[in-house]
Structures are given as structure tokens and as C-alpha cells.
C-alpha positions in Angstrom: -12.3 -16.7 2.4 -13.3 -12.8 2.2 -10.5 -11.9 4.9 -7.7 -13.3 2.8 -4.5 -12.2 4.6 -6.1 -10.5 7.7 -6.9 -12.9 10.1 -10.6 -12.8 10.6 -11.0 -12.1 14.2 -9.1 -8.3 12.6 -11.2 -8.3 10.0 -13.8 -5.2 10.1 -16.2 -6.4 7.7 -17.0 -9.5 10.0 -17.9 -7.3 12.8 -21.9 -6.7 13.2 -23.4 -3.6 13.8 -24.1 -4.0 17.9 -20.8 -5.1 18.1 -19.2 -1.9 16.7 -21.8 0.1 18.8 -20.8 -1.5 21.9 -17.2 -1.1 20.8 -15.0 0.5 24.4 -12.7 2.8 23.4 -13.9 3.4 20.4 -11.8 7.0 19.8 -8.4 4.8 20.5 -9.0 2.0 17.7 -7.4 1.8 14.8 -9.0 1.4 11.9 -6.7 -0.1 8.9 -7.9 1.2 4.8 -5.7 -0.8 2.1 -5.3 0.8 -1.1 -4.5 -1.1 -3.5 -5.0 -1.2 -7.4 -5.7 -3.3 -10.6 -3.2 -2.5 -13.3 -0.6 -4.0 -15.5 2.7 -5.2 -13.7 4.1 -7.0 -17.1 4.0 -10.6 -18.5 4.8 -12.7 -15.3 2.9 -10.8 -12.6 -1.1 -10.7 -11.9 -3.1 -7.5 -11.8 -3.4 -7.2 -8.3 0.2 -7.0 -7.0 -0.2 -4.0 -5.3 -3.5 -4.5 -3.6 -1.8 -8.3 -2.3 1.4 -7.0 -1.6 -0.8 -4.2 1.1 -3.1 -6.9 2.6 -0.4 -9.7 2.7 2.0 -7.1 4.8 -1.1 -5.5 6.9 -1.8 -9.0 7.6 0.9 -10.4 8.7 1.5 -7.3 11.0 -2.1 -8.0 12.5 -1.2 -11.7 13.4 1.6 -10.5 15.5 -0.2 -7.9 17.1 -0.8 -7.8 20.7 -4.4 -9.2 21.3 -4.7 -6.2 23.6 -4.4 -3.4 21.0 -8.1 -3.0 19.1 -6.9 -2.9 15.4 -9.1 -3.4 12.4 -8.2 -4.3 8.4 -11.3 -2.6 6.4 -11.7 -4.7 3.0 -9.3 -3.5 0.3 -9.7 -0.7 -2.4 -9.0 -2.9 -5.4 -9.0 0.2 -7.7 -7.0 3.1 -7.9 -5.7 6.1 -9.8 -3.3 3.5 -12.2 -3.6 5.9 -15.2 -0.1 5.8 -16.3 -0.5 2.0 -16.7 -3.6 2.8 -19.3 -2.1 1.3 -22.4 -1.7 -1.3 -21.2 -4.5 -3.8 -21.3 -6.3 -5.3 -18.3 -5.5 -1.9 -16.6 -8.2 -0.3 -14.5 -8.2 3.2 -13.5 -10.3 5.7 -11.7 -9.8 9.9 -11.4 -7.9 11.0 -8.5 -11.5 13.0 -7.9 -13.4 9.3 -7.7 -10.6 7.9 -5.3 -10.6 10.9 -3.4 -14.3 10.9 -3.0 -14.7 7.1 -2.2 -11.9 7.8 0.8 -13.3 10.7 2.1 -16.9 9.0 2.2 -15.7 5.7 3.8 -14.3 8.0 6.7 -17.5 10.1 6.8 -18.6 7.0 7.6 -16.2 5.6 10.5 -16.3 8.7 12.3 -20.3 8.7 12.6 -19.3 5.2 14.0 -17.4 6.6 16.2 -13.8 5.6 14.7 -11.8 8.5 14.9 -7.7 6.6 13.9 -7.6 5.8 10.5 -4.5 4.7 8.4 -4.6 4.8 5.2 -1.9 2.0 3.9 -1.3 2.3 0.7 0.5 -0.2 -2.1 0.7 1.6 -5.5 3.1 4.0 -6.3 0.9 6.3 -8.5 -1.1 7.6 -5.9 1.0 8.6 -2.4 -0.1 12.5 -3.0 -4.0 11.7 -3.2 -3.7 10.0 0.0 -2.2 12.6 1.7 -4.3 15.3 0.3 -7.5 13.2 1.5 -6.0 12.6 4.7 -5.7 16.2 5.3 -9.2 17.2 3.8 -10.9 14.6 6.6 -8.9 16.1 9.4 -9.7 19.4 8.3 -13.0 18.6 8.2 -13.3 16.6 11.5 -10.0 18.4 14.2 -10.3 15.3 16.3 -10.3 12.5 13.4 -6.6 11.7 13.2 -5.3 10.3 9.8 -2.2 8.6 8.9 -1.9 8.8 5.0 1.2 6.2 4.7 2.8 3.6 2.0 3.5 0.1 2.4 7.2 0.4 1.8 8.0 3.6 3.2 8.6 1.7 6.8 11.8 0.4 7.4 12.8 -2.8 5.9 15.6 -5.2 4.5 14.8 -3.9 0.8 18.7 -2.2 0.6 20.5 -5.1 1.5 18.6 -7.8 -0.9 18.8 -5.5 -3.8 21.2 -4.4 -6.2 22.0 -0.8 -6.5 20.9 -0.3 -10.2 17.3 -1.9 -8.5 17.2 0.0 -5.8 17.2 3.5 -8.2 14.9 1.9 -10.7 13.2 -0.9 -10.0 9.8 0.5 -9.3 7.3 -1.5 -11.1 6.9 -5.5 -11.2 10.6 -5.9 -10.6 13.0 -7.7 -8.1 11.3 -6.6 -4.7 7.3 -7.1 -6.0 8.3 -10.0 -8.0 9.7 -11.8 -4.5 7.0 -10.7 -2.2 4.4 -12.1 -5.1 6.3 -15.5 -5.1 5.6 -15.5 -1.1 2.0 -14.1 -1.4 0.7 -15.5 -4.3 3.4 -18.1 -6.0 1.1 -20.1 -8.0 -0.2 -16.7 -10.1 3.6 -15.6 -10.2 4.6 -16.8 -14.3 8.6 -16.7 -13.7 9.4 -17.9 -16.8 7.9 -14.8 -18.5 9.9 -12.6 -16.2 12.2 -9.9 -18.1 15.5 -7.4 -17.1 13.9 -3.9 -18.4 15.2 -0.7 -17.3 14.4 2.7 -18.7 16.3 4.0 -21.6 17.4 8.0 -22.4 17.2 9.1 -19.0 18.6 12.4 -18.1 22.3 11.9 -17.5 24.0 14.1 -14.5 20.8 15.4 -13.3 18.5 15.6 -10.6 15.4 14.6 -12.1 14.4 11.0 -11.2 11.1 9.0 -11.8 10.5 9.4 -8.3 12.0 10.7 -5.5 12.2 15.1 -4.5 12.5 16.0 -8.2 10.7 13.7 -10.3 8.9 14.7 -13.5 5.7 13.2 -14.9 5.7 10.0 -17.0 3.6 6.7 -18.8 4.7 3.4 -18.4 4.6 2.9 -21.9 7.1 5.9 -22.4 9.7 3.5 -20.0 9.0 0.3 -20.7 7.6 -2.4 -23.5 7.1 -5.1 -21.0 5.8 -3.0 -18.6 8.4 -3.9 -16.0 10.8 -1.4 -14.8 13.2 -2.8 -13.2 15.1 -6.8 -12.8 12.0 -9.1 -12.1 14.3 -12.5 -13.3 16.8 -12.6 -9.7 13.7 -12.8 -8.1 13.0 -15.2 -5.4 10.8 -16.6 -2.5 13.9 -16.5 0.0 14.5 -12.5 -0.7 10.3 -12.7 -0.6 9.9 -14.1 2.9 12.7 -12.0 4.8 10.7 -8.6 2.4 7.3 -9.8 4.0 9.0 -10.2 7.5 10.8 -6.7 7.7 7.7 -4.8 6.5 5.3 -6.7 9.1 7.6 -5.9 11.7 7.6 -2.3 11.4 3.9 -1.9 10.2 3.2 -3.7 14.2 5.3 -0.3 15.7 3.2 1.5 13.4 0.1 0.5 14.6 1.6 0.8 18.3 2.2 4.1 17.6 -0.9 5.2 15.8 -2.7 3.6 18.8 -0.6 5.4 21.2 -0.6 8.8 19.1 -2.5 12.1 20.9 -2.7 15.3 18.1 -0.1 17.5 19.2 -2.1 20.7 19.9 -1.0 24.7 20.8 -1.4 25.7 24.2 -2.1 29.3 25.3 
């Protein structure tokens, strides 16, 4: 079905016109944007991690949230800015101009709807920055549209306790934490026997650069990895997948209680 992982009664695009015009409360709904991407995420993994692992957590947090709080899932972004993954085939990539256009468009759109919450949830590592730009352009632009530029896995969760240390500072791509989640989202597109242990090599030793993180310095995938994994994708498994799916839900439900709850904090004179 079109709503995949949002459950369809959340689902924006089912909504008809009257309905959103007859919407109550229209300035306290949230409104839910996944960005996602299409891009490599080596041998064993599909293209579309990022863009499932997004809708499969947004949804999840949507079917345990209160009936009573007005919450919509807009259909994904597929694409993204995923040009570090270019060499690698299957890869597909847009500007950060095109991205940042097609965002700041879509809310042009919600707020002559009337929307005027919108979180921005996005799943791909490569593109944090042009979220938060965006999300400060539309506020700029409209003072009373109020815009939550945030990342999947920035919200608490159990990720520190299932993984190893060595993971934790360098799995980022297609490794032990995707790998899981992909086996609870999507197992039957999950190849495990093609799974492979690749870390980066000839990384700065005693130093505070890091691939990402306050000091990180700019990189291609192909620069880090052969496979195109970075990071331990063979101790994953659905077990450390389900109890990942359930501690990211959880705290993306207080996030939309908050978002619902939030009021700009403004200067008084």
C-alpha cells in the first residue's frame, strides 16, 4: 500500500482537500516530512535503507500516538544529497540547491494550507546541515511557521548498549545498527550472507578530526571503503533490530508531544 509504515488513518496524502480545509486547529498540527535517500549501502543492503529506516521509525511512533494529538506523515523524499556515495553504482543524487528548493516549496505549500509545525525527520547522514539551513530559511521567511530540522537517530535510544565501541565511533554507513533495523523493516531485501566487517584505514591517529562529529573533515565513500560499508554489518541481527526500532519510536512519540506542545519563545518589551 502507498502508506507503507504510517498507518493510513496518519497518512497525509490520503486526506482530501475539504478535509484539510475543515481541519480545527490547523496552526497546532504537526505535519511529519521524511527524508530519506537512494544510494549505495554495500553488497547486502537495498538502496533505500535510509528512506525505510525514517518511515519504519516515524511509523511506528505514529501507531502509539495518542489518537488525540493531530499528527501527519507527508510521503517520503526518496532522494537526497547522497553525492559522496556517487561511485558507487545504483546511487542517486541531487544538489543540496535541488533538495533545498524541493523542501522549501513543499512548505510554501503547507503553510498556504494553513500548517504552520513541520518536522523535518531525516535518515541520511550526508545531509543534517541542509536541513537545518532550510528550516531556518522557512522560518525566516514565515516568523510564525515553526520548524524542527531533526535526524532519526539523534533521539535517545538503546544504540550504546547493543553496540561495540569500535561501532559506535565508526560504523556509520550499512553497518551493525542499519543492518538490524533493515532485518526488522525489510528482512527479506536484507542479503546477510554478503554482509562484510570494513572499517576505514589511515585515519588520523591522536587527533581530533573524525568522519563526523564537532571536527570532522570532508570525505567519499570510496576514499573509506571498497564494499561501501563502514562499519561491522556481519553481528547483525533482528533481536538488536527490534529493541533499535522500539527505542527510537519511543522517543520520536515525546517528540511529537513536544513539537505539538511547543509555542516560539519570543522577546518581550
Amino acid at each position: 500500500m502507498m502508506h507503507g509504515f504510517i498507518p493510513p488513518e496518519r497518512f497525509f496524502a490520503y486526506l482530501t482537500w475539504s478535509e484539510i480545509a475543515s481541519m480545527p486547529d490547523k496552526e497546532n498540527v504537526v505535519i511529519i516530512q521524511p527524508v530519506g535517500a537512494i544510494e549505495q549501502h554495500g553488497p547486502h543492503l537495498p538502496l533505500i535503507v535510509d528512506a525505510a529506516i525514517g518511515m519504519g521509525v516515524i511509523g511506528k511512533a505514529l501507531n502509539q500516538l495518542e489518537e488525540s494529538i493531530p499528527a501527519y506523515s507527508m510521503p517520503c523524499l526518496y532522494y537526497g544529497k547522497s553525492n559522496e556515495h556517487c561511485h558507487f553504482p545504483g546511487t542517486i543524487t541531487l544538489t543540496s540547491q535541488t533538495l533545498s528548493c524541493i523542501l522549501l516549496e513543499v512548505a510554501d505549500s503547507l503553510y498556504k494550507a494553513g500548517f504552520r509545525k513541520l518536522i523535518l525527520i531525516n535518515s541520511h547522514g550526508g545531509q543534517p546541515q541542509i536541513m537545518e539551513i532550510v528550516a531556518r530559511d522557512i522560518h525566516q521567511k514565515y516568523e510564525d511557521f515553526l520548524v524542527f530540522p531533526h535526524f532519526t537517530w539523534k533521539v535517545p535510544n538503546i544504540a550504546a548498549k547493543l553496540l561495540t565501541p569500535e561501532e559506535l565511533e565508526y560504523g556509520i554507513h550499512a553497518g551493525d545498527a542499519e543492518t538490524s533495523l533493515l532485518l526488522t523493516l525489510l528482512p527479506e531485501q536484507v542479503k546477510m550472507s554478503l554482509a562484510v566487517r570494513e572499517y576505514p584505514q589511515g585515519l588520523p591517529e591522536k587527533s581530533l578530526l573524525t568522519l563526523e562529529g564537532n571536527l570532522p573533515f570532508a570525505w567519499l565513500t570510496k576514499e573509506l571503503s571498497r564494499s561501501g560499508v563502514i562499519g561491522d554489518a556481519t553481528v547483525a541481527s533482528k533481536e538488536k533490530g527490534d529493541l533499535l526500532l522500539k527505542s527510537l519510536a519511543d522517543s520520536w512519540v515525546k517528540v511529537i508531544l513536544d513539537v505539538y506542545k511547543f509555542n516560539q519563545p519570543r522577546q518581550t518589551l
